[in-house]
N, C-alpha and C positions, 0 to 999 in steps of 0.2 A: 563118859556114858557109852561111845562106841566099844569100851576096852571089856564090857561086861562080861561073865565069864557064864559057861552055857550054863552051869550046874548051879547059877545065880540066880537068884530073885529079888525083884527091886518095886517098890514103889515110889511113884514120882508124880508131885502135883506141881499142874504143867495148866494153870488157868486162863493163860491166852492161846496156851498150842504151839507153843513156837518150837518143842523139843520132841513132840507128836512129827509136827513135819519135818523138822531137820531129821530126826534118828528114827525113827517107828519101821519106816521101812526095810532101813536097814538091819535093825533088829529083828525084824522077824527073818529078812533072809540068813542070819544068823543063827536061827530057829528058836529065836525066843518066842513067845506067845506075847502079845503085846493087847493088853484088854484097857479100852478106853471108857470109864465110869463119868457119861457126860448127863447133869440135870435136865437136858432140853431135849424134845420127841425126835429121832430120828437120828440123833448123836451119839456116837459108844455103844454101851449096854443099858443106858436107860436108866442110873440110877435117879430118881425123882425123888426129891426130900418130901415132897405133898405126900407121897404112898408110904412113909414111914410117920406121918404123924397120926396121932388117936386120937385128939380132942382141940378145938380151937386153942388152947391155949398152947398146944406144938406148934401151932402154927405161927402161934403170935413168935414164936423162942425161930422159928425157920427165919420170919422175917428180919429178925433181928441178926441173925449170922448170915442173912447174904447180905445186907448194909453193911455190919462187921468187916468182912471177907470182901468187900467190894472197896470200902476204905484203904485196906490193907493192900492192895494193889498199889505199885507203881503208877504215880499220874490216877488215880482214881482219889474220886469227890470224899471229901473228908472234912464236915461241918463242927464247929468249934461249935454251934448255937445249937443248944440245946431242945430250943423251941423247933429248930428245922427239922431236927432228927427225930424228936416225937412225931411231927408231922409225919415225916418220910413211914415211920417204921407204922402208924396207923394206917396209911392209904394202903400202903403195900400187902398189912396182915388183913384186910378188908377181903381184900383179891384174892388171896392164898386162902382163906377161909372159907370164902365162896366155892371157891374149884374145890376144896378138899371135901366140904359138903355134900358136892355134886360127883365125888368120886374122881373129878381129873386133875392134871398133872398142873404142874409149875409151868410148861410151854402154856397152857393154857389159860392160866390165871395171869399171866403176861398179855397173852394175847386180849381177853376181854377187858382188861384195865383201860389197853390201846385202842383197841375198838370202841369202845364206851368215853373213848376221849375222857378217861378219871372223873368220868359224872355221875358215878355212883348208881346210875340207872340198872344195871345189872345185879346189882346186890340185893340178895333179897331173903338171907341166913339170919338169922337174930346179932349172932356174934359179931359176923359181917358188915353187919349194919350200924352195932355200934362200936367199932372201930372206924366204920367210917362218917361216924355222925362226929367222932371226937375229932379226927382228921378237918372235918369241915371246921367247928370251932376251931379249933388253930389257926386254918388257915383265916379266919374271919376274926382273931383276936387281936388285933394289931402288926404293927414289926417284927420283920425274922429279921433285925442287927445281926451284921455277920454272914450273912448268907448269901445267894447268888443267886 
């Protein structure tokens, strides 16, 4: 990574940062340009997946690539029960459909999930609302076998 050559161009997805902090710096005294595209307010350049969708149902397809993309990690949660993952993927497009409604970002449809302690009290979109009415049946349908 460090052997980069100036007249190079590289992209690198780097989802915990660990190659941001080892080499970033050094790259740039190198004179490369080093642009960090982070989802979350105040990180990188700010790309936010919320500002690229057009209709809840982007939203529902976001939720489902960062559970995706979040499996996909090293040591990251990856449920064999199918019942969990519908769950997961409705609470979460609940959230994300709410903020995207309301015009804001991913940091924030994070953050009122958490503040709202996952009580749905915040929701108040159509689509929103029933993704997270199916969320509640789930979780009120019996057994998630398999899950944690």
């Amino acid at each position: 990574m460090l052997q980069l050559p100036k007249d190079c161009g590289a992209v690198i997805t780097d989802p915990k940062g660990e190659i941001l902090a080892r080499c970033g710096d050094r790259l740039r005294r190198q004179g490369h340009e080093v642009i960090v595209l982070g989802p979350l307010a105040g990180f990188g350049h700010g790309l936010d997946p919320l500002k690229l969708c057009k209709s809840a149902d982007d939203c529902r397809d976001t939720a489902q690539q960062i559970l995706q993309a979040g499996s996909n990690l090293k040591g990251g949660g990856s449920s064999q029960d199918e019942k969990w993952n519908n769950m997961t993927r409705a609470c979460l497009a609940s959230y994300l459909i709410q903020a995207w409604s309301e015009g804001l970002g991913l940091a924030d449809a994070l953050q009122a999930a958490y503040a709202d302690d996952f009580s749905g009290e915040a929701i108040t979109h159509s689509a929103a609302l029933l993704n997270y009415r199916m969320y509640e049946g789930l979780t009120k349908s019996g057994s998630t076998d398999g899950s944690v």
